[in-house]
N, C-alpha and C positions, 0 to 999 in steps of 0.2 A: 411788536414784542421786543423787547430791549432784554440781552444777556449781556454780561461781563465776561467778557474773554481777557488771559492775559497773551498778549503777543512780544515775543522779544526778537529786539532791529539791531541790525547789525551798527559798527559806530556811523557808517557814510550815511543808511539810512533814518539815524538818531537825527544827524548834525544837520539833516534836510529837514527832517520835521521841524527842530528847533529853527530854524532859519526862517520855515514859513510861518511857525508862528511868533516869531519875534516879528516878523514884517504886519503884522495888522491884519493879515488877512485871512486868517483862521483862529478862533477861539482857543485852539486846543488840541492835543493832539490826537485826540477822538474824532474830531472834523476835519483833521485835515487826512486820516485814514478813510474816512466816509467818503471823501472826497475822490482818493485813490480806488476805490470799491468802486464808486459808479464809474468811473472811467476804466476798470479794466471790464464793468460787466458790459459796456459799451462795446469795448474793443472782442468782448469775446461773442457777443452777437453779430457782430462785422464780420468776425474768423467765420463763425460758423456760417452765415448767408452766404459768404465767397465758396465757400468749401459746398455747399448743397447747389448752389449755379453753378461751379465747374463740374459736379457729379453730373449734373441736367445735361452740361453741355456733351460733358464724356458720353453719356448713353447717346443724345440725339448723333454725337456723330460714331458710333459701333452701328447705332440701327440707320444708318445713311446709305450701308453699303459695304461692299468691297474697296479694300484700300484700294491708292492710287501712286505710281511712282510721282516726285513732286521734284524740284530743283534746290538743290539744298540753299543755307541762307548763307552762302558764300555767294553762290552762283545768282542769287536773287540780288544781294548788296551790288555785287559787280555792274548786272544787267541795270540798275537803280543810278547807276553815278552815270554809267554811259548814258543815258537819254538826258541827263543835266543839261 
């Protein structure tokens, strides 16, 4: 299903549309927003997958235990060059 919306672009994001499609590589600048739409619904399925594994991971490690005193990552870096 196809609606018309009107969208209004700032001039930098005008001067890109026109750019890409004076280059040949987009009809139009209905295709070349189509084309911005699947790439951010891309990037917002990547946000969201990252965000539900670090949840995962956050819970697996609360229910792991009781925390543990650890060596901060000064002290880690340091001990890492020494064995170089």
């Amino acid at each position: 299903m196809h609606r018309n919306q009107s969208v209004s672009l700032t001039d930098r994001q005008q001067k890109l549309v026109d750019q890409l499609v004076g280059s040949g590589r987009y009809h139009g600048a209905k295709d070349v927003i189509a084309a911005s739409l699947r790439l951010l619904e891309d990037h917002e399925k990547q946000a969201n997958a990252f965000i539900a594994d670090m949840e995962r991971e956050i819970a697996l490690g609360l229910e792991s235990g009781e925390a543990k005193p650890m060596e901060s990552a000064d002290e880690l870096l340091s001990k890492f060059r020494r064995q170089k």
